[in-house]
N, C-alpha and C positions, 0 to 999 in steps of 0.2 A: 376568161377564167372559167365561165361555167362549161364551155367544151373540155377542158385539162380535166376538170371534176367529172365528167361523167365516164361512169367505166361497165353498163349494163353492156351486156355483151362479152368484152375483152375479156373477162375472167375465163371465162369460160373456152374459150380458145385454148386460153394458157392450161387450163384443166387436165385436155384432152393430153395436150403432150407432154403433160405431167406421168402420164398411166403409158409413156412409149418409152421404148429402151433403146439409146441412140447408141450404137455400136462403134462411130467413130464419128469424133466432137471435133471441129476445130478446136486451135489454139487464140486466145484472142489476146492483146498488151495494151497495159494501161499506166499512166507515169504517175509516181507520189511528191507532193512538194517539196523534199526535204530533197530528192533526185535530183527536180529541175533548179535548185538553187545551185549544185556543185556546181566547181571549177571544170570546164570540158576537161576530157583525158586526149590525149594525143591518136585516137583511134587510128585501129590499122596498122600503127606501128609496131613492126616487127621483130619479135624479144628472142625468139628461138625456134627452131625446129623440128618436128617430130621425125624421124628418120628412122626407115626398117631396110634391113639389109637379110639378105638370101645367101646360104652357104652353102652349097650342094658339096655332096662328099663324092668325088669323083675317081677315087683310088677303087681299090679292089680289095680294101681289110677294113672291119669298122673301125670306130674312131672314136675315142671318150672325150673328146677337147678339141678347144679352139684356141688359136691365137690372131689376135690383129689389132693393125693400126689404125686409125682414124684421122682423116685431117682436119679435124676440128673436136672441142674439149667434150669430154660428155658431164652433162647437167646430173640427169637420172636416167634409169633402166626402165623403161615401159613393159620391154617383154623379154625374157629373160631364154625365151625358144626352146625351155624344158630344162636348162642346165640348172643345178643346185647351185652350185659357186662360179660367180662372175668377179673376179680380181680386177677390180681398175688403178691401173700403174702407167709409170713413163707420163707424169704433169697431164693424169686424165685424157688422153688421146690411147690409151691402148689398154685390152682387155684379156686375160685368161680365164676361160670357161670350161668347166671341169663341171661332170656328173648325170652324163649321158649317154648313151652311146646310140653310135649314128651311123647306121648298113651303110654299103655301098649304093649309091644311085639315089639316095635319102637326101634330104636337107633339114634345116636348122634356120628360122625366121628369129632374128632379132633387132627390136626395134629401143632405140635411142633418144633422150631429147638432150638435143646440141647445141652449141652453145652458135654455131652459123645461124644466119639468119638468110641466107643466099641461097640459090639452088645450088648442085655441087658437091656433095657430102659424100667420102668415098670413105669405103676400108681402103688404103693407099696398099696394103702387102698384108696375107695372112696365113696360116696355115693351118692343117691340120696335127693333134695330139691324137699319140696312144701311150696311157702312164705315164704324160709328159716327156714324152721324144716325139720331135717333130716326124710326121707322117708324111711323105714325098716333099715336091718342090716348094719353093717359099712361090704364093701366088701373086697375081697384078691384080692390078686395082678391082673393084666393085662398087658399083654405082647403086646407090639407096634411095627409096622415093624421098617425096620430101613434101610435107608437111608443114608450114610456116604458124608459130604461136605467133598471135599478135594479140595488141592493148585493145578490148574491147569499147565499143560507144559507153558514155553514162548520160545519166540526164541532162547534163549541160549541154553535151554534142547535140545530144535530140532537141533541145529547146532550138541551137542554136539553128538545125537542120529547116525546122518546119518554120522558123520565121525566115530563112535566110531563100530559104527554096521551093517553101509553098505556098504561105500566106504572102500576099502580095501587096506592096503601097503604093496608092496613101490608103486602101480599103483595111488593111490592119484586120485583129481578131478585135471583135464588139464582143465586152461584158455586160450588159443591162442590155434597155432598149433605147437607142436613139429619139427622140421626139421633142415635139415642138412646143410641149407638156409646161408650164411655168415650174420652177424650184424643184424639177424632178433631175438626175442626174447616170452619168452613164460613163466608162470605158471604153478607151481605144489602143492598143498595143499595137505596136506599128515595128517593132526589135525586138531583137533577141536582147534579154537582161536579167540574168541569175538572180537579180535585189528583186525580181518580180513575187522569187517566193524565198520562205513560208511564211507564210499567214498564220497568226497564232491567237488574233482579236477572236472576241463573242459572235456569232454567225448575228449578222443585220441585215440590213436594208443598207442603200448608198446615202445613210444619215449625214455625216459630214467628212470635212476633207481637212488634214491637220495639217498646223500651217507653221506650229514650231511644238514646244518642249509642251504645253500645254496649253494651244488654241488652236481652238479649229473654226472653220466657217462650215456653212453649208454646201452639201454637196449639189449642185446644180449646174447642167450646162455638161460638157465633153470636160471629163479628165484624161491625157496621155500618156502612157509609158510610167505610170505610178508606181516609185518603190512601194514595200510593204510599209511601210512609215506612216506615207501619205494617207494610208485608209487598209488598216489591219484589221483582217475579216475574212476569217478563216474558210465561210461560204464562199467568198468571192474566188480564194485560194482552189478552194476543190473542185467551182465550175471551172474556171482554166485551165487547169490539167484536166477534167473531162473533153472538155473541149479541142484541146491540143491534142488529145487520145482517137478522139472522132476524126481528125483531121488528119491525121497521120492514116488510118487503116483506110479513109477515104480516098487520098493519095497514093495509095500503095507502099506507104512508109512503114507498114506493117503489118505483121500478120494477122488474119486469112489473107489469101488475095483471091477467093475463088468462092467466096461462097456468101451468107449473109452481114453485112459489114457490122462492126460494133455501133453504130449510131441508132440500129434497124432491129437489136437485140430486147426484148420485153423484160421491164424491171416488174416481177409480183409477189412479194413476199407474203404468200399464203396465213403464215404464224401471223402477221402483224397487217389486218383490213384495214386498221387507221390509217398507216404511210399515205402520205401525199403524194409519194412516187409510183404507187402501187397500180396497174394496170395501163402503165406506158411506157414508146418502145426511149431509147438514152436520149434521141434526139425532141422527141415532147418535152421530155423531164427539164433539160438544158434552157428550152424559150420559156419555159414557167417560171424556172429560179432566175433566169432574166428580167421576164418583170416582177416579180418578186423585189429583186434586187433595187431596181428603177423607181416601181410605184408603190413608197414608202405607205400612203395615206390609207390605201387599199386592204391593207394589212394590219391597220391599229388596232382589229379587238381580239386580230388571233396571232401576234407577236411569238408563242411556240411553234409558227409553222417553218421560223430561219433556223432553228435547232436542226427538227424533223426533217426539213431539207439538206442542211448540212450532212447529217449521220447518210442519208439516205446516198448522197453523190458520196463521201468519202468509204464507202461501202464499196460504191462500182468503180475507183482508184482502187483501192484494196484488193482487190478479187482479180485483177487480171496484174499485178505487181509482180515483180519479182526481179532473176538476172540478168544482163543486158548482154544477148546476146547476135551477134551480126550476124543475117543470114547470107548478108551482101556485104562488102565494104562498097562497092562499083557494081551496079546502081545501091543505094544503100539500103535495104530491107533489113525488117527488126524481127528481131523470130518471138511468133508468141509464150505466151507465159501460161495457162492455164485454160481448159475449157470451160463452158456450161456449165455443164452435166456436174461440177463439179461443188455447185452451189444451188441451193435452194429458193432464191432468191432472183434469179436469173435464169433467162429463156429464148431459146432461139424464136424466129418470128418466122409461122409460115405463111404471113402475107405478104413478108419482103418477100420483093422477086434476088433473087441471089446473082451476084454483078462480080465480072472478072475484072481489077482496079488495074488499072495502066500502069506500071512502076517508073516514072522519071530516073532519066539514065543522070541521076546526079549521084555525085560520092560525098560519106561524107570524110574522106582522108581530106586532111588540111590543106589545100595549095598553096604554100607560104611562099609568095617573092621574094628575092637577094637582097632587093632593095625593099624600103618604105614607100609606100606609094598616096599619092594625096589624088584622091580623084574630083571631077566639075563637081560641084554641090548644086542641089535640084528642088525648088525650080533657082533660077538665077535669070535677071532679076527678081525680088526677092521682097514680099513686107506682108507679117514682119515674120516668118518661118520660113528658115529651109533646114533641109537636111545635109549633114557633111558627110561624105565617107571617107575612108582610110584605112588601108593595111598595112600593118607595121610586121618587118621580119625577124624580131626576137621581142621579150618581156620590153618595155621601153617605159621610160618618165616622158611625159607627152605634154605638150602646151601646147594649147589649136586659140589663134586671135584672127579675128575680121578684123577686115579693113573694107573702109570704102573708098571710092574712086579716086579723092584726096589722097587717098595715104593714110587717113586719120585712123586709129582703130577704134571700135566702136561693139566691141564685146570681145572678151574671153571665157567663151565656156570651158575651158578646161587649162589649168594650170596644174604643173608639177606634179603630175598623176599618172601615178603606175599604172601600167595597162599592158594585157596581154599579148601576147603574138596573135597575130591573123586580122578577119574586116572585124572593121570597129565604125560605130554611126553615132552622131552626134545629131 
């Protein structure tokens, strides 16, 4: 603890690039609890198409108007290619455009969102207007780029991304510190589980672990894969998703991927010299509120320091928050949300050396099987934990029973329970 405390030096650093004027900041992303609780969205999935079509006026007299057909319905008008009025008629597949006029050898860009979701998108036949009289021959088709809208990641996809594909088991994401400590207690997430958040308790220490409507024991020893139930504590909540935020741009699950990582980025809020966060880079802050978390005893005469901790990490969630946007579906890349420069409070680091992250050619579009699938459970044989997987191919009511070598069964963890499409672990 007394190395995290001391900050002679670091100010000072952060000082210096306080008085510089960084002309182009990365973007950095960071997840909120309320995010990582939702239900995944279908990401990637393809809702519509943006499509722009080219009209060259190939006659020899200008032209005030358009006519044409579409083989598929149009949504909205994105670009309108100058005309005033665009008439959409004929059950939304065909258009008149009127209130321009267009030389010989000129063209006319107008772009569409359609209701296809395939590439393919033609004017199937169009012509040219003057005063509304068709201008020479009725045309053949025209082929239009093509642009596909799709359902973007939200937090659940992400939750589900960075446990499914980069945190690895049985080593899981640690919350506290592991140790051989008596009565001290600690976190192990091992799945993806939306119940993980939000956390809405008073920021603590890992005091105790609830055991129904009102008893608790004490927290001591390894707790796993803990709803918010089991130990609601809103600090526990905001190192997670720090954590899971460091993890992902370490990974290349997010943006930068070229320059100083968010782990490596210096928390020093100038205004405010008390923070305990103040003069160190996310990943210090992270092993402090660790043990913090863990070594309750350590902490009896200054009990406002799980507040001051709390604001301080739900601060650095805060600040890089925002849309979720796919820079990737294949491999899957998150585009950032916010730079630096853009907070007072936060600071690039110029004694990170600046690291190009490997992006894992993973996706995260759904692989859904035709069928359900029950895969070997691990380890096997078994006492007394294993883990079960399974992928189910629509919403399903699910009942998973052991047996053992008899025949006998000998648990049910899961009876008559709704559960998603896609892996599921038990």
């Amino acid at each position: 603890m007394k190395n995290f405390m001391t900050r002679v030096g670091f100010i000072f650093i952060v000082l210096i690039i306080g008085l510089s004027t960084l002309a182009s900041q990365p973007k950095y992303r960071t997840f909120n609890q309320i995010d990582l609780s939702q239900k995944k969205a279908k990401a990637g999935k393809v809702l519509s198409s943006n499509v722009c079509f080219v009209f060259k006026n190939d006659t020899t007299i200008p032209v005030n108007g358009l006519h044409a057909r579409f083989n598929s319905k149009i949504i909205s008008i994105i670009n309108n290619g100058g005309f005033t009025t665009i008439e959409i008629i004929e059950k939304g597949k065909t258009i008149d455009a009127t209130g321009i006029t267009v030389l010989p050898g000129d063209s006319a860009t107008l772009c569409f969102n359609l209701e296809k979701k395939a590439p393919g998108a033609q004017a199937s036949f169009w012509w040219w207007l003057m005063d509304g009289a068709q201008v020479g021959e009725k045309r053949t088709s025209i082929s239009g780029t093509y642009d596909p809208i799709s359902t973007q990641p939200n937090g659940g996809n992400v939750l589900e991304y960075i446990y499914k594909r980069i945190i690895h088991r049985p080593d899981g994401l640690v919350v506290g510190l592991p140790t051989d400590t008596l009565n001290v207690g600690w976190i192990r997430y091992m799945k993806a589980d939306k119940k993980y958040f939000p956390h809405s308790g008073v920021a603590r220490c890992f005091d105790a672990i609830a055991t129904g409507s009102s008893v608790t024991k004490l927290f001591k020893g390894e707790l796993k894969n803990p709803h918010v139930k089991k130990h609601n504590n809103h600090l526990l909540g905001e190192l997670h998703a720090v954590k899971l935020a460091i993890i992902a741009n370490d990974s290349g699950a997010t943006e930068p991927l070229d320059t100083t990582a968010l782990g490596d980025l210096i928390y020093n809020d100038l205004s405010n010299p008390g923070d305990p966060c103040t003069g160190f880079t996310l990943r210090q802050i992270t092993a402090f509120v660790d043990s913090a978390l863990t070594y309750c005893t350590h902490f009896e005469l200054n009990p406002a320091i799980y507040g001051q901790l709390d604001q301080c990490l739900s601060r650095i969630n805060n600040a890089f928050d925002g849309d979720y946007v796919a820079v990737s579906f294949t491999p899957f890349v998150l585009a950032g949300t916010h730079t630096v420069d853009e907070y007072s409070f936060l600071h690039p680091n110029p004694a990170a050396v600046p690291m190009t992250r490997r992006t894992p050619n993973y996706s995260i579009l759904d692989q859904i099987p035709e069928h359900s699938i029950l895969a070997q459970n691990y380890p096997n044989p078994f006492n007394p934990i294993t883990t079960i997987d399974f992928t189910l191919s629509e919403p399903s009511i699910v009942t998973l029973k052991v047996y053992n070598l008899l025949g006998q069964e000998v648990a049910a963890p899961i009876t008559n329970e709704m559960l998603d499409e896609g892996e599921q672990s038990i």
